[in-house]
N, C-alpha and C positions, 0 to 999 in steps of 0.2 A: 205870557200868562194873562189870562182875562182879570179883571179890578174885584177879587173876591170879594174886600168887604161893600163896592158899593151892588154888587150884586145877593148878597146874605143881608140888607140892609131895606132890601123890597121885601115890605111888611106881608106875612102871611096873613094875618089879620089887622082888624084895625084898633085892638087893643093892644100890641105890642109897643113898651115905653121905652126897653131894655135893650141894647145891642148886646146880642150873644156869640157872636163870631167864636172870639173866642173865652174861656175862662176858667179857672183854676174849681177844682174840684173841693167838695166838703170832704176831711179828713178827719176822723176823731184825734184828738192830742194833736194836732198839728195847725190847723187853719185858726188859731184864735186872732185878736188882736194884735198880737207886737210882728206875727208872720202876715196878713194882711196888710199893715202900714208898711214891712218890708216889698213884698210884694208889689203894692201901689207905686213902689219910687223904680221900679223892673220895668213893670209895665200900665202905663196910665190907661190904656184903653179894653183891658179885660175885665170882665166880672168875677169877681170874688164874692166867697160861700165863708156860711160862720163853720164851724163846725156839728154836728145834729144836736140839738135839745130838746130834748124829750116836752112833749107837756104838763108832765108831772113837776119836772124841774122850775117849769117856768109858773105853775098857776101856786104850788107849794114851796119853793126855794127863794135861792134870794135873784128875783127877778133882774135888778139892775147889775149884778155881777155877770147874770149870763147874757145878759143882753146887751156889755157895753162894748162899745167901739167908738175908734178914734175919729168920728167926723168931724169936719169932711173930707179928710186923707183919702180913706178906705172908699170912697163910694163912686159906682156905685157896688153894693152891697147884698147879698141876698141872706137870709136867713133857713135854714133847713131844719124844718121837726120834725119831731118823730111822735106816733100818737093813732090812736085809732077810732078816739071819740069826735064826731061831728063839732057840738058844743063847744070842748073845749078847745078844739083844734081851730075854731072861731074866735075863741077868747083870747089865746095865742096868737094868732095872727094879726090879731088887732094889739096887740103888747108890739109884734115887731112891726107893725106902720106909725106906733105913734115914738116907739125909738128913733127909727128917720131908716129903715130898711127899705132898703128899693124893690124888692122879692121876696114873697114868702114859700118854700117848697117843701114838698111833703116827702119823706123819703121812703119810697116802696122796694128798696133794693139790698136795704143791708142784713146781712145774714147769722149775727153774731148771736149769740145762744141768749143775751140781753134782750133784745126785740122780739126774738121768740116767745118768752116769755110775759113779753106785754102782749101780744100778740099783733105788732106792727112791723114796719121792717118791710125786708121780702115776703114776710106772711101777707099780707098783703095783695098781693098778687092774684092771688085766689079768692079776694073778695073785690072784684071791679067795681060792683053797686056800691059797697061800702068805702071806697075810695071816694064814688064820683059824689056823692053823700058829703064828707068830709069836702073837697075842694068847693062844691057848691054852697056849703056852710062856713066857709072860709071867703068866698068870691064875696058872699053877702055882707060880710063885715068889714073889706077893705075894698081901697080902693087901686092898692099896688097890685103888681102882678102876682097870681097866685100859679105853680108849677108844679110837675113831679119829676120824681127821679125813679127811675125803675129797672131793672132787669129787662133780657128780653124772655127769661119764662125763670118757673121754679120746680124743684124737684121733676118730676116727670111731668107737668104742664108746658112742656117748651116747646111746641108747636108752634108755626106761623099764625094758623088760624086762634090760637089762643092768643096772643099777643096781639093781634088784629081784632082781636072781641075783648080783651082789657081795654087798648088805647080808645077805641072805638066808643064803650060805655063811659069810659069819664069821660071823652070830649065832647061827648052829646047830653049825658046827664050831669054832668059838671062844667061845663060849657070852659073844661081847661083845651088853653088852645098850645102850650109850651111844655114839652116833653124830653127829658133828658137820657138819653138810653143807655146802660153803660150795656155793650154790647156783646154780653155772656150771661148766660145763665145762673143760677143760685142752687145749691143744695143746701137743705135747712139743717142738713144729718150728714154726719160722714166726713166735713169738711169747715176747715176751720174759717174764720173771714179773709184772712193772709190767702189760704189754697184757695178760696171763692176770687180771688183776685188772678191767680194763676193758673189753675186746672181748668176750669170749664173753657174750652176754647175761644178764644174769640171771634165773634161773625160782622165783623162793620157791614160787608153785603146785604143785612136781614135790615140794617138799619137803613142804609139806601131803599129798600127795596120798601119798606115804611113811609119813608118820607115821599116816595111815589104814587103810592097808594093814598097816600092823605098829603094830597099839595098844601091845602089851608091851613093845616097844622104845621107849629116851627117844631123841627125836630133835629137835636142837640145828638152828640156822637161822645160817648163816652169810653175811653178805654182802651189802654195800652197804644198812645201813642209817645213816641221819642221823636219821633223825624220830621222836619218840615216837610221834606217831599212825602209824607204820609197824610200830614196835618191838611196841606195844599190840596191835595189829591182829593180827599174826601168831602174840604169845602165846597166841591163840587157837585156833589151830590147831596150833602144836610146843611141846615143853615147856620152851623156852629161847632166847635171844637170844644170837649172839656176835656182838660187835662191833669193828670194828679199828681201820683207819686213822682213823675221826671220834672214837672215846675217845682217840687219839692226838697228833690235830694240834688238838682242840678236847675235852679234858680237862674241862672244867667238864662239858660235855654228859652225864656220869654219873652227876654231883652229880642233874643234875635227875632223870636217870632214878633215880636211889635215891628223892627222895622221893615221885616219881609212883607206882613200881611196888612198889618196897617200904613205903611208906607210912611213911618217914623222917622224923621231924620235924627231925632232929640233923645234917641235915647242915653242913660247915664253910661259912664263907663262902670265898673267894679269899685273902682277905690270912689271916685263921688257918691255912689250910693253908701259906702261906708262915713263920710264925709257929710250926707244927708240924714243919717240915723243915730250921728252921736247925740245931737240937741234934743232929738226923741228920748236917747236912752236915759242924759241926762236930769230930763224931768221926770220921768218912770222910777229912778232910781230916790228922787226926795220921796215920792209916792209910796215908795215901799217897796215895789219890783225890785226881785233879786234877778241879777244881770245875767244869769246863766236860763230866765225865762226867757230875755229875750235872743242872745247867742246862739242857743241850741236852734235856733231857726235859719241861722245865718251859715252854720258849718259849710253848707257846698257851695257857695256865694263862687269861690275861686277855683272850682274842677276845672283838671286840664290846663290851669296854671302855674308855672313852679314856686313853688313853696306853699302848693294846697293843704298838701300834710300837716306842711309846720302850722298851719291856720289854723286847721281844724284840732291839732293838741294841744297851741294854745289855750284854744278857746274853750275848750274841752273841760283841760284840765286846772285851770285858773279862775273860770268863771264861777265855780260855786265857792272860792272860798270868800271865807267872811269878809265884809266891808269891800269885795270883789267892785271899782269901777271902772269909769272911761278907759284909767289906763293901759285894763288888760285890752280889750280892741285895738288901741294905737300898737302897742307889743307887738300881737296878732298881725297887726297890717304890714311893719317892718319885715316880717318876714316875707311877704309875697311879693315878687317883683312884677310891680304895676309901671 
């Protein structure tokens, strides 16, 4: 097999700072900080996503709450908002460059009745000028790399030639050159975010066939990948992998894609990355974090190991009681034969 990453690593442009090969996908409730620093000790050479915050959250909330992470574990780092104002979605993005975020992306793809109602989101979709508006009011304020995530269409706009006339108008009037595709459609009605994830079929071919039609554009492949031999396959055709819910619920699975793709030899086993995150948990835990914040990240750590089960009801059912520390993890790990 041909050297993927130093072939995805021939910069489409020459603003490109970020290797996207591969990277773990923005999750609501899922990607925050303590799954990130776990994450980072899996796989050192992926890019990791916060999870989406809104611009409302960040220009009215408490900015330094939603904005923090553990550098320099986590990075590099990308940041995803959600929002539909030009302005503030400038004002925003300059909050995550002077955080120390290596990416700032705009999310055009999610479909949950919340962004509907801002009218951002997959709504989105249907306003291209207003997209490339926003990235272009965003490029002007920083200097990291500015992104989208997108759909490849919404309710009945999922034509080829629509999705070639969105990407088309931001990368000429937003002069975004990095687009992350997850490769299905969106319905704003009829379907929940969970079924927007599983019903609309998935088309990777639409996304190849993208990234041929615009060479100079980096275009990212998002969605429903499990397999290396899938992961591999498609590297060949887009310049990057994102991956979600399976580096989520089955964590190990990046370990191995680090040393398949990036030709790792160093990656951790199972129990040193446990062994790596007690001194984490241990200072989170004088902080205030309750141990079951950071646990519930860790549950599939051992799929396909025996004693995964007993891991995950340990950790399950231990982690939230009170004064809960280290030693339910150590408990946890006796059970799994490493």
């Amino acid at each position: 097999m041909e050297n993927i990453v130093e072939k995805n690593n021939d910069k489409p442009n020459d603003t490109q700072k970020i290797n996207r090969t591969l990277s773990i996908a923005p999750m609501m409730g899922w990607t925050d900080r303590h799954f990130r620093f776990f994450a980072r000790l899996i796989t050192p050479n992926s890019l990791l996503y916060s999870v989406m915050i809104t611009t409302g959250a960040l220009l009215h909330g408490d900015r330094d709450f939603f904005l923090k992470f553990n550098n320099p574990e986590e990075k590099p780092v990308a940041l995803q908002l959600g929002g539909n104002n030009p302005a503030e979605l400038a004002k925003c993005a300059k909050f995550a460059e002077d955080a120390g975020y290596d990416e700032v992306n705009l999310n055009c793809g999610c479909p949950s009745d919340r962004v509907q109602r801002g009218s951002f989101g997959a709504c989105l979709m249907k306003e291209a000028n207003l997209v490339a508006d926003c990235i272009k009011a965003m490029q002007d304020a920083v200097s990291i790399d500015v992104t989208v995530k997108n759909r490849l269409g919404v309710d009945e706009f999922d034509s080829y030639d629509f999705l070639v006339d969105f990407i088309g108008t931001i990368a000429d009037i937003g002069n975004c050159r990095t687009f992350i595709i997850h490769a299905r459609k969106a319905w704003l009605r009829g379907l929940s975010p969970k079924e927007n994830r599983e019903i609309p079929p998935l088309n990777w071919q639409r996304v190849r066939k993208l990234k041929a039609d615009f060479p100079k554009l980096e275009i990212i492949t998002n969605g429903g990948f499990k397999s290396i031999p899938d992961i591999e396959k498609e590297l060949k055709y887009t310049n990057g992998i994102m991956i979600g819910r399976e580096a989520y619920k089955n964590p190990y699975f990046m370990a191995k894609l680090e040393e398949k793709i990036f030709k790792n030899k160093n990656i951790l086993n199972r129990k040193e990355i446990v062994e790596k995150l007690i001194p984490y948990i241990e200072k989170e835990l004088k902080y205030g974090t309750k141990l079951s914040d950071i646990t519930r990240h860790i549950l599939g750590l051992f799929q396909g190991v025996r004693g995964a089960k007993k891991w995950r009801q340990i950790l399950s059912n231990d982690s939230h009681q009170k004064g809960a520390g280290i030693e339910i993890l150590l408990k946890a790990l006796k059970a799994v034969e490493v």
